[in-house]
C-alpha angles and dihedrals in degrees: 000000000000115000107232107216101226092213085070078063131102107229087191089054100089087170095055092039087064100031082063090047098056086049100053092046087053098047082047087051092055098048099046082044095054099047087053084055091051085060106049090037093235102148088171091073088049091060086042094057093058102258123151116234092246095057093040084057099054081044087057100039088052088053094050088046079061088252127124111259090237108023119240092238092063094048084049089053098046083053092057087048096052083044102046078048089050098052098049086042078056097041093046096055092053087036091053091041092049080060093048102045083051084051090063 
C-alpha cells in the first residue's frame, strides 16, 4: 500500500483529513478481513471484499509460504498513519476555535 506522506496534507482541511481517515480504516478493514479469510480458506470473502484474482493469488501464495497475506507490519503502519491523521484532524479543530475565539 502507498505511504501517504502527512506533510502533503492540509492541516487546515478537516474534511480531507477525514476523508483520509475513512479511507485508511477501509483499506485496514480489508486487509485484517482478508487475512481472516486466508485462514479459514474462504476465497469467497476474498472476492467479496473487492480483490482482484491476481491479488487474491500472491495473498494466497503468501499464506501457503506460512506468512500473513498482508504483513502486520503494513496494518501497524497503516495504524500509525490513521493515528498521526487523528491527531492533526484534532489539532486543527483547537487550532481553528482558538481563531475563532481571537476573532471574537
Amino acid at each position: 500500500m502507498k505511504r501517504i506522506p502527512l506533510r502533503s496534507v492540509d492541516r487546515d482541511d478537516t474534511q480531507h483529513l477525514q476523508d483520509e481517515i475513512d479511507k485508511l480504516e477501509a483499506a485496514q478493514s480489508v486487509m485484517l478481513e482478508a487475512n481472516r479469510a486466508l485462514e479459514l480458506g474462504d476465497e469467497l470473502t476474498l472476492i467479496r471484499l473487492g480483490l482482484d484474482p491476481a491479488r487474491i493469488s500472491e495473498l494466497e501464495e503468501r499464506h501457503q509460504a506460512g506468512k500473513k497475506g498482508f504483513p502486520d507490519y503494513v496494518i501497524r503502519n497503516l495504524s500509525h498513519t490513521i493515528q498521526q491523521l487523528q491527531e492533526y484532524r484534532r489539532t486543527s479543530g483547537l487550532l481553528r476555535s482558538d481563531k475563532d475565539d481571537h476573532a471574537e
